[in-house]
C-alpha positions in Angstrom: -1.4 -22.4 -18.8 2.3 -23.5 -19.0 1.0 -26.5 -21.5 -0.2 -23.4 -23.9 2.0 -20.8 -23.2 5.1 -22.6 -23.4 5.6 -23.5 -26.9 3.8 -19.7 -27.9 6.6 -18.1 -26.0 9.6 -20.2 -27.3 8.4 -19.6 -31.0 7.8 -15.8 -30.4 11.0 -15.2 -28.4 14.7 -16.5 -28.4 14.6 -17.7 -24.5 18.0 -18.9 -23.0 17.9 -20.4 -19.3 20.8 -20.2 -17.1 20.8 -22.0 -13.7 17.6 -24.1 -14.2 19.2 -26.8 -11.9 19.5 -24.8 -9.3 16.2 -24.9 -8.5 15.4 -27.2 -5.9 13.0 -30.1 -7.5 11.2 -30.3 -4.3 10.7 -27.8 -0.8 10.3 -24.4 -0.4 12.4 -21.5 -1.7 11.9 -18.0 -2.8 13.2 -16.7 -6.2 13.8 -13.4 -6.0 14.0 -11.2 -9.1 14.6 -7.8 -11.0 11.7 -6.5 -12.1 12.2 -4.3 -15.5 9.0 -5.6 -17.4 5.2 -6.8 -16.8 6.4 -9.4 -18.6 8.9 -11.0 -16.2 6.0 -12.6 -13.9 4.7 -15.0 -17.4 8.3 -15.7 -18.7 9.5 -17.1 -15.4 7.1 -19.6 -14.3 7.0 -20.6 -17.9 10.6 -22.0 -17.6 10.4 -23.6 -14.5 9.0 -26.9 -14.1 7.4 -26.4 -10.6 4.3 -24.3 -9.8 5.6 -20.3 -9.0 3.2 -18.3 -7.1 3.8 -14.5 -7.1 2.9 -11.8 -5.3 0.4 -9.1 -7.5 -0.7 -5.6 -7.1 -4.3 -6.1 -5.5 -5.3 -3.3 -8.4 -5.3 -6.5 -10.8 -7.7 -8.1 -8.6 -10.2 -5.4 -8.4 -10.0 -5.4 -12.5 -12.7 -8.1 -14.1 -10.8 -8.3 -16.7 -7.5 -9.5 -15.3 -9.2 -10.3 -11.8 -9.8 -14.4 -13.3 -6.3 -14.3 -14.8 -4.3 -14.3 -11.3 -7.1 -15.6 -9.6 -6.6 -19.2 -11.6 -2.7 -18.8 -11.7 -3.0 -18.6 -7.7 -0.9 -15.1 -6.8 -2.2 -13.5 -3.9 -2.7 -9.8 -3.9 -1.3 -7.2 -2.0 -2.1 -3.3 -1.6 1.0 -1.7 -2.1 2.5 0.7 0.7 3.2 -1.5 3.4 1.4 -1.8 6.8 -1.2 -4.9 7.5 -2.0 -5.8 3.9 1.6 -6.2 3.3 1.5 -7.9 6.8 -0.9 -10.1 5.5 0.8 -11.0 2.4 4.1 -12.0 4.1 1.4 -14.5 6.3 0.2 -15.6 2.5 4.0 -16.1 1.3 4.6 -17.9 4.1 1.9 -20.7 3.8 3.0 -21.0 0.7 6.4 -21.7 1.2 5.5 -24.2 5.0 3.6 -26.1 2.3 6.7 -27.1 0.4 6.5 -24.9 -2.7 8.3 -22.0 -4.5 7.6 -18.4 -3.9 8.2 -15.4 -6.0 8.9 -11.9 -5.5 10.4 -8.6 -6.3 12.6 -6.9 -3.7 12.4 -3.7 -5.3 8.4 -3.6 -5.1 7.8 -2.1 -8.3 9.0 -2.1 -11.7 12.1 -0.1 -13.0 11.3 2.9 -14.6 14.3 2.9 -16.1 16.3 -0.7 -16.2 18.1 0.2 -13.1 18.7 -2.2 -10.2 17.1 -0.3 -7.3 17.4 -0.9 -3.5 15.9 -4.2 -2.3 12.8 -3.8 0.3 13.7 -6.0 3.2 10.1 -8.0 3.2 12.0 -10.8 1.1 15.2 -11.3 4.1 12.1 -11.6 6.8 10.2 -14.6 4.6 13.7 -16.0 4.3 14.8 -15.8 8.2 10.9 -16.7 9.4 10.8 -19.4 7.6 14.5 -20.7 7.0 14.4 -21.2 3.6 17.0 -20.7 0.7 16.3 -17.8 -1.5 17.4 -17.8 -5.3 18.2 -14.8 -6.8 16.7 -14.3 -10.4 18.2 -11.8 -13.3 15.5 -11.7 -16.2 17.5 -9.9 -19.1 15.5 -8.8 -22.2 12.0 -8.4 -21.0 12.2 -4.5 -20.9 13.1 -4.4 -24.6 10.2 -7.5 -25.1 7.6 -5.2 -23.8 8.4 -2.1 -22.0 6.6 -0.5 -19.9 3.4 1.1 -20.8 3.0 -1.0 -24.3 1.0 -3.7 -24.5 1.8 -6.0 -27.3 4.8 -6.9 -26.6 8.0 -7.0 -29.6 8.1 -10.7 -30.9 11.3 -12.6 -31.4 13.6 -10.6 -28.7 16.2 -12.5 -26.4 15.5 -13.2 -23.2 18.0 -14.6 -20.8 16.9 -15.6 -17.5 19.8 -16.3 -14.8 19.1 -18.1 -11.7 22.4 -18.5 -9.0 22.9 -21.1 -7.1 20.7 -21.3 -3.6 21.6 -18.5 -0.6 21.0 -19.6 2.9 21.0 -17.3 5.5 20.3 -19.9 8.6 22.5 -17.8 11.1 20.7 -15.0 10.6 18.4 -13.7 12.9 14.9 -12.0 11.7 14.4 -9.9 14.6 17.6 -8.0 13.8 16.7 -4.8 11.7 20.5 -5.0 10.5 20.3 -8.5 9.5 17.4 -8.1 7.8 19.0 -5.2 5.7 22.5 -7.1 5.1 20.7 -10.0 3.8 18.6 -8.4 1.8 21.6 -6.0 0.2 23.2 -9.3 -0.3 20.4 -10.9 -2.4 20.7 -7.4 -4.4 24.0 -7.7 -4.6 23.5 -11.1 -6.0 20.9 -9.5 -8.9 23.2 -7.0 -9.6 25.8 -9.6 -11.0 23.8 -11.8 -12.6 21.6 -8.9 -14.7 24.6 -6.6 -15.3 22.1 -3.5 -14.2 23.4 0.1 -13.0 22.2 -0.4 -8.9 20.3 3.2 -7.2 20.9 2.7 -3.6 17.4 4.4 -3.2 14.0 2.7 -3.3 12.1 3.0 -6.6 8.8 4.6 -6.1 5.6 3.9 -8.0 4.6 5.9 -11.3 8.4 7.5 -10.3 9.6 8.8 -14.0 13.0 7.1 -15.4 15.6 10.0 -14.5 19.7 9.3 -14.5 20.6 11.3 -11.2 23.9 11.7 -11.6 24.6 11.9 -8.1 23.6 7.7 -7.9 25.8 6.2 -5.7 26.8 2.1 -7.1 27.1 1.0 -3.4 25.3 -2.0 -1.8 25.4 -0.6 1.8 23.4 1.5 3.6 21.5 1.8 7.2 18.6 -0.1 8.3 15.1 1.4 7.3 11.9 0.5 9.3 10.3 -1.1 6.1 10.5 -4.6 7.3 6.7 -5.6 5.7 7.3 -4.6 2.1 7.4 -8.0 -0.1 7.2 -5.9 -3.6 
């Protein structure tokens, strides 16, 4: 795939990589990212020259038509909503990452309606902790305006800018602390925020939730714990 995608995509669209040596050549690590566009989960592994499995909604699985897409590009599907499935897919994420190789996922869970940063979901700290492994934080910038949401031919020679930060280690950290997990995960979000330049919602983004400025959005990073320790997005 990356043998015939890769020279399609760079023809189509200007890409720009920032931080491609940050990723480790070899072991386990997560890359977490923004999510603003469908588009983000083909762009990514494109650029990197390791293997990048992904979590995907399980709806894409049920779909023949898509089902032998993520099938052969290994993701592993995952009802959203939390509770055992997303259980389950943390187990998934987890072999994948014990066997040495690099994990993806999206801390907010879904897609921005809007291009908004939204609150992290803390199922990416609790991979991190569990398995003590360093967790890159990923801004893709110009995939919303490539193809937003909804269309699906996407607009051909956009920009796209894809920043990758240097690797976070949170070693000290301990997974059975709901606090913990909810620092490190702000602190991963904090991390997107300054790498993709987006507006951040200190609220979680729902599914299907329509793109409306509240004006009342509070820019912090900080906030109590919340019991939604399974959710990997």
């Amino acid at each position: 795939m990356k043998l015939v995608l890769t020279p399609i995509l760079r023809f189509f669209f200007r890409i720009r990589v920032e931080g491609l040596e940050h990723v480790p050549t070899e072991g386990p690590a997560i890359l977490a990212s923004n999510h603003v566009s469908f588009s983000d989960s083909i762009f990514l592994p494109v650029v990197l020259r390791r293997r990048l499995t992904f979590v995907a909604k399980a709806e894409y699985f049920e779909d023949p038509k898509t089902a032998w897409f993520f099938r052969a590009m290994g993701q592993i599907p995952i009802k959203r909503g939390g509770g055992p499935a997303s259980l389950r897919a943390l187990e998934s994420a987890a072999e994948v990452l014990q066997a040495g190789q690099l994990f993806g996922i999206y801390p907010e869970g879904t897609r921005s309606p809007d291009g908004r940063l939204y609150r992290g979901r803390t199922g990416v700290a609790r991979l991190a902790l569990d398995n003590q492994v360093p967790v890159l934080a990923v801004a893709m910038i110009g995939t919303r305006e490539a193809q937003p949401i909804g269309q699906v031919w996407p607009n051909l020679f956009r920009p796209i800018t894809i920043r990758i930060s240097a690797p976070m280690r949170f070693d000290d950290c301990d997974a059975s602390d709901r606090l913990a997990l909810r620092q490190v995960t702000d602190e991963i979000m904090f991390e997107l925020r300054r790498l993709s330049g987006q507006e951040y919602v200190e609220r979680y983004c729902k599914r299907g939730e329509e793109a409306v400025i509240e004006p009342d959005a509070t820019p912090t990073m900080n906030g109590p714990p919340l019991p939604d320790l399974a959710s990997t997005g």
